[in-house]
N, C-alpha and C positions, 0 to 999 in steps of 0.2 A: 336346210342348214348344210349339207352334206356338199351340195353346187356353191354356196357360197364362198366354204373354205376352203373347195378347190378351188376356186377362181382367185382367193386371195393368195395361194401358193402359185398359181400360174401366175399374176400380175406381178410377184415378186423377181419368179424367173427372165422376165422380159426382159430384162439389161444382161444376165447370164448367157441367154440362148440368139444374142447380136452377133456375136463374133462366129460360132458353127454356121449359123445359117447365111453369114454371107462367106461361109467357103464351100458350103453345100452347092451354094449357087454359081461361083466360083467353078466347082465342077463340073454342073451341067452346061454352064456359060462356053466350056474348052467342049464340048459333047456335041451339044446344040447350038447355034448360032441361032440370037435370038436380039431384039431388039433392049434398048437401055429403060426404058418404059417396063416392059416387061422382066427383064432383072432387077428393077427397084421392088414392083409387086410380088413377085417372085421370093425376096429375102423376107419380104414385110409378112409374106402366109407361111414361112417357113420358120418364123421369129414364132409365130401366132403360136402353130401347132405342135412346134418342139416345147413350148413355155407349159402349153393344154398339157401334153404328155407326163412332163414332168411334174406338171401341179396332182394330175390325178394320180400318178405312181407315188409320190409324197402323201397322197389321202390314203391312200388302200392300202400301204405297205411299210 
């Protein structure tokens, strides 16, 4: 039960955590010269894992 309502707090954050992770990426983009393929995936694992983060500090705290 515990995974579930994290996961239901992370799916909610996925529209919240669009906008950081494409200036996260944005930053590494001026850093590292990198292809546009790879900056689309790039935003889309950083969407993923800031939404995780956030769902599970929403459960534990």
């Amino acid at each position: 039960m515990n995974i579930v309502l994290t996961l239901v707090f992370a799916v909610v954050m996925l529209f919240f955590m669009i906008f950081p992770a494409i200036k996260i990426t944005e930053l590494l983009f001026e850093n590292f010269n990198f292809s546009s393929k790879i900056y689309n995936s790039i935003v889309l694992a950083i969407t993923v894992l800031l939404s995780l983060f956030i769902g599970i500090f929403l459960k534990f705290f």
